[in-house]
C-alpha positions in Angstrom: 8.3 4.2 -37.4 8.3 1.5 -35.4 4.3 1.0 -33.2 5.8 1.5 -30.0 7.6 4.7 -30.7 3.9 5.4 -32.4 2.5 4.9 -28.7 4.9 7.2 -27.0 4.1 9.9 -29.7 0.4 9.3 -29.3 0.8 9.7 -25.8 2.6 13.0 -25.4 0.1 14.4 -27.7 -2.8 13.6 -25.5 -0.8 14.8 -22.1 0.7 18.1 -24.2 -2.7 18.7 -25.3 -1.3 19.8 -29.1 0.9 18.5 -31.7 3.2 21.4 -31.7 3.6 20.9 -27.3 4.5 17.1 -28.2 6.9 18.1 -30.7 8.8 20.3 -28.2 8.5 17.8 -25.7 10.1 14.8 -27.6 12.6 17.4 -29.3 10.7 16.2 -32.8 9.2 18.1 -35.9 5.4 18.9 -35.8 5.3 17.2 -39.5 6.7 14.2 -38.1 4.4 14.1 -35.0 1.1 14.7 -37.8 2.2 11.8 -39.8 2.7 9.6 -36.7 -0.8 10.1 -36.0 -2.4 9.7 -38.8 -0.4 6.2 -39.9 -1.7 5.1 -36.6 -5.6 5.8 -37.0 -4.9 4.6 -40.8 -3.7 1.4 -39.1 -6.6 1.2 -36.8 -9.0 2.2 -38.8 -10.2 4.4 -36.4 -9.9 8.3 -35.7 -8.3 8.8 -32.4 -8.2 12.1 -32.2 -10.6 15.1 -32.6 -9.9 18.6 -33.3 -11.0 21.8 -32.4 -11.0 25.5 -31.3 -11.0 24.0 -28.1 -8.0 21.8 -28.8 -8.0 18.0 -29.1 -10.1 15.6 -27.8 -10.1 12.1 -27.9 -12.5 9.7 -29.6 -14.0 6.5 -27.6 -11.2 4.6 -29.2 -8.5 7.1 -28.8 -9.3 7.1 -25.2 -9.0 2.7 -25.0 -5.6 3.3 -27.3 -4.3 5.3 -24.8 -5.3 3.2 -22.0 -3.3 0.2 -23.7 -0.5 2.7 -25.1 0.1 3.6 -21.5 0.7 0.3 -20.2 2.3 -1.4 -22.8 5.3 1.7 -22.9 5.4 1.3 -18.9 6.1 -2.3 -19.5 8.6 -1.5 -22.1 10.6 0.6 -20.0 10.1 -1.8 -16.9 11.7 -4.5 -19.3 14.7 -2.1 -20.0 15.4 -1.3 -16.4 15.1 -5.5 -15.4 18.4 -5.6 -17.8 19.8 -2.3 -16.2 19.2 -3.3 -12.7 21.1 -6.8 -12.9 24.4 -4.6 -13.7 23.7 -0.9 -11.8 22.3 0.7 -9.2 18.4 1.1 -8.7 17.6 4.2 -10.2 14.0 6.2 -11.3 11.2 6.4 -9.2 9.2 3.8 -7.2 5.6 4.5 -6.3 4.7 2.9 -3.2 1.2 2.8 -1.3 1.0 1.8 2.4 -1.5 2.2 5.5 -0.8 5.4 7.3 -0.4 4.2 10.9 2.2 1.1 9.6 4.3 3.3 7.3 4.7 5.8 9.8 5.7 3.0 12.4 8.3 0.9 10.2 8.5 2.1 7.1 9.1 5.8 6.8 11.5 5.8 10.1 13.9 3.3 7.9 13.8 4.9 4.0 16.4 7.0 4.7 18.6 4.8 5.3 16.8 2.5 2.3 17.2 5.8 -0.1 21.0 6.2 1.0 21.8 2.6 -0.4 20.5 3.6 -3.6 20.8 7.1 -4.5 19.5 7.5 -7.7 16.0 5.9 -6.3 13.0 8.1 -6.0 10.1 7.5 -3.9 6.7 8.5 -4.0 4.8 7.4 -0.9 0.7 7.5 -1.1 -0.4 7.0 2.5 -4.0 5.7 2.4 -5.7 3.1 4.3 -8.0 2.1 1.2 -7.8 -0.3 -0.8 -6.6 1.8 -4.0 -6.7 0.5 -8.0 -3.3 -0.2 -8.4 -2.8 0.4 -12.1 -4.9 3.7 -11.9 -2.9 5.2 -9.7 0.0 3.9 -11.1 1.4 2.0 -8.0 4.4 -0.5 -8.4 4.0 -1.8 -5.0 1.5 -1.7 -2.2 1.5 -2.9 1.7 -1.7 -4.2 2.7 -2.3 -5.6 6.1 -5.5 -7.9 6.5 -7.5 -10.0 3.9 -7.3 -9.5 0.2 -10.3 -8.3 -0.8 -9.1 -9.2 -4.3 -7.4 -12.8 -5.1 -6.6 -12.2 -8.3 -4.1 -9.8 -7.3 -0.4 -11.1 -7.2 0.5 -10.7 -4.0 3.3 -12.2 -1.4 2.7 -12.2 2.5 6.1 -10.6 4.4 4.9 -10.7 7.6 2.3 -11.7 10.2 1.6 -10.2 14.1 -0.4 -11.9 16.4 -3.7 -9.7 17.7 -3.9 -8.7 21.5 -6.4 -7.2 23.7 -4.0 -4.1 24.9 -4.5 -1.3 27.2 -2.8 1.4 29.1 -1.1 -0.2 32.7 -3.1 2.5 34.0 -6.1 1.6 32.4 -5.8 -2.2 34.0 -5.4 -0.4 37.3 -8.1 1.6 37.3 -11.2 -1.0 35.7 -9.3 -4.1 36.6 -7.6 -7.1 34.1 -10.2 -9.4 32.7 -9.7 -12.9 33.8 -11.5 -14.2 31.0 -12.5 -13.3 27.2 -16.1 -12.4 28.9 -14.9 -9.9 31.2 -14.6 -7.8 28.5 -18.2 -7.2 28.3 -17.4 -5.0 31.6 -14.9 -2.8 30.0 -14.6 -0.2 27.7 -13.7 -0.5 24.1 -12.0 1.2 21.9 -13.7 0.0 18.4 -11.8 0.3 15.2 -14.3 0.7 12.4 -12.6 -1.2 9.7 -12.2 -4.6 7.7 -9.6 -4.9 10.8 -11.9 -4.2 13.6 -15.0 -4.3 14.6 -17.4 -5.5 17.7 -17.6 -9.2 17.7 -14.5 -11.3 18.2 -13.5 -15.3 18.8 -10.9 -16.4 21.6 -9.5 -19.6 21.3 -7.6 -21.8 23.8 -7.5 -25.7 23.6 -9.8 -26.5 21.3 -12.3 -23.9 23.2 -14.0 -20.8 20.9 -15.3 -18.1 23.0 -17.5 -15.0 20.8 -17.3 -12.2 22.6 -19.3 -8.7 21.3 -17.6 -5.8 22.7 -19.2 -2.5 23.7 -17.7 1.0 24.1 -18.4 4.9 23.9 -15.7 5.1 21.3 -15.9 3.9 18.0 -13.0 5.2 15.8 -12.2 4.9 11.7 -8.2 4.9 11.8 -5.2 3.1 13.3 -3.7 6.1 14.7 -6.5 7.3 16.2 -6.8 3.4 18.2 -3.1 4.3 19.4 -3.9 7.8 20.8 -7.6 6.3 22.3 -5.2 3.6 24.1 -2.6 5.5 24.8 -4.8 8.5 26.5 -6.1 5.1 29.0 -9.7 5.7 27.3 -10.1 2.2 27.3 -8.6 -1.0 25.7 -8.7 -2.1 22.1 -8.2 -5.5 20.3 -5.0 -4.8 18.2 -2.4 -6.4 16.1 1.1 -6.3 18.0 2.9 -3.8 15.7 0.5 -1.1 16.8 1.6 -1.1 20.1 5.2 -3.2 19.9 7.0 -0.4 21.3 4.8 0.6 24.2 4.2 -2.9 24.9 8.1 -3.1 24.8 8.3 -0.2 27.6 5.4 -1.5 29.7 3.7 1.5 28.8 0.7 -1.1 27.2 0.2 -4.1 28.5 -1.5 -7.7 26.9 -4.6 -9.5 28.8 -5.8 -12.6 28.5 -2.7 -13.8 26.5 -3.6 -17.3 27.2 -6.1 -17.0 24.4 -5.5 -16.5 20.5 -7.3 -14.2 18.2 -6.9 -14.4 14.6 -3.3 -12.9 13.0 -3.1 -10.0 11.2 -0.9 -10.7 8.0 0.6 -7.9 6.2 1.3 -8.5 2.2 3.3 -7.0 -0.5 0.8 -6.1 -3.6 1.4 -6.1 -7.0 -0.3 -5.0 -10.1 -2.1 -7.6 -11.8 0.0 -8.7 -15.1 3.3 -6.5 -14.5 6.4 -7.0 -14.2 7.8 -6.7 -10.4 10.8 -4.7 -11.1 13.9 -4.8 -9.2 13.9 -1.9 -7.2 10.4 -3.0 -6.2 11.8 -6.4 -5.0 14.7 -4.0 -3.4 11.7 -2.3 -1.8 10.3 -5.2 -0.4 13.2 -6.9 1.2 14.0 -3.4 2.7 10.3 -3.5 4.5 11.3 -7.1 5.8 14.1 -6.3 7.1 12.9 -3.3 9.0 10.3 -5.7 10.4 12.8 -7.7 11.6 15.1 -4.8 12.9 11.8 -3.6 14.6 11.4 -7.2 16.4 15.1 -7.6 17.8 14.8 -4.4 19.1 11.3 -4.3 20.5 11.0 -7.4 21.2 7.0 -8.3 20.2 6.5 -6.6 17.0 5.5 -8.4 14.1 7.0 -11.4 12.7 8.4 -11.5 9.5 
């Protein structure tokens, strides 16, 4: 028996939870399953599994084997499907992690329309604004907008939006529109409390820097809650464009001060360190470009791609 059939075995023994459950599962004899395991801990050298009246439990170094056994049969099958892919359709599933806010915005609008192109696709979408381990959650492809806290991650930047101090026309009405990045200091903020966000700012404009430190009642943890905060005319909030892009569209929201720059907000494709990008995750990329760029002709100020 070849080693990685060995790891496949291994594995469904540990997620069955008995040899008899693996058996079933991989339509194989028990006897065969039993001498599987036990040619692999003879190879080792090391017991792997433990049993008792409990079930099985695995040793320290059954637990590592089945770390590695994992990966290395995900890799196998990703290599299969790279072949596959060149000559069919994209099929299986794709496991995809994305900011709320942002895939609610321009990505789950679109996948339709992305799923309809290749019907034999599956999709499992984790909303989350973290920062999640990609191989422990067993992501193929994440969206992250910002910084990479990590650089050793393999990671491709597919798009950028420029930041803007944005607020209800309403709003402007009511407290006035700063004339300057210092005028600020008389308004109210909406703070977003994340690596995004936060109090103090720079402006630039010919070569001049300008720190500003904002100030507010309202400090608030997630994207969607900035929207609804700006939205409502609670105040204004330093934003990247796609948050707003359609309401800025509409004249709904409306930028200040857009003779000044603030840092860009790029948005990246992630990648799990030492894998293999599969095709239907390069398919899933190109489809979030491409709704960027649908998003921008039709809005007219949502993010560049």
């Amino acid at each position: 028996m070849d080693r990685l059939t060995a790891m496949e075995i291994f594995i469904n023994v540990v997620e069955a939870g008995s040899f008899s459950a693996a058996a079933r599962r991989m339509d194989l004899g028990q006897p065969a399953i039993s001498r599987s395991i036990a040619q692999t801990e003879e190879r080792l050298g090391a017991r792997l599994l433990l049993r008792s009246a409990r079930g099985l439990t695995m040793t320290d170094a059954g637990q590592r084997f089945y770390e590695h056994a994992k990966l290395a049969v995900k890799e196998a099958d990703e290599a299969d499907e790279a072949v596959h892919d060149a000559s069919q359709s994209l099929a299986g599933r794709l496991r995809v992690s994305a900011p709320v806010t942002f895939a609610c915005l321009y990505v789950l609008p679109s996948l339709d329309s992305f799923l309809s192109h290749h019907p034999k696709l599956e999709v499992d979408v984790t909303l989350d604004d973290r920062d999640i381990d990609l191989l422990e959650e067993g992501v193929d492809v994440a969206l992250r907008i910002g910084s990479l806290a990590d650089s050793a991650m393999t990671a491709r930047r597919i798009g950028q939006s420029p930041r803007h101090v944005v607020g209800t026309t309403e709003y402007f009405a009511r407290a006035g529109i700063p004339e300057t990045p210092a005028d600020l200091s008389h308004h109210q903020a909406i703070v977003y409390l994340q690596q995004l966000g936060g109090e103090a700012w720079s402006f630039s404009r010919n070569g001049t820097n300008v720190a500003v430190t904002l100030s507010g009642r309202v400090r608030i943890s997630a994207a969607e809650g900035i929207r609804t905060a700006v939205l409502g005319g609670m105040g204004f909030a330093v934003a990247a464009r796609w948050l707003f892009s359609r309401e800025l569209a509409s004249g709904k929201v409306e930028a200040v001060l857009t003779d000044w720059t603030l840092p860009p907000v790029d948005l990246w494709a992630v990648f799990p360190s030492g894998r293999m990008v599969t095709a239907k995750t390069r398919a899933f990329v190109a489809f979030v470009e491409q709704a960027l760029a649908e998003a921008e002709s039709a809005a007219t100020g949502p993010p560049a791609s």
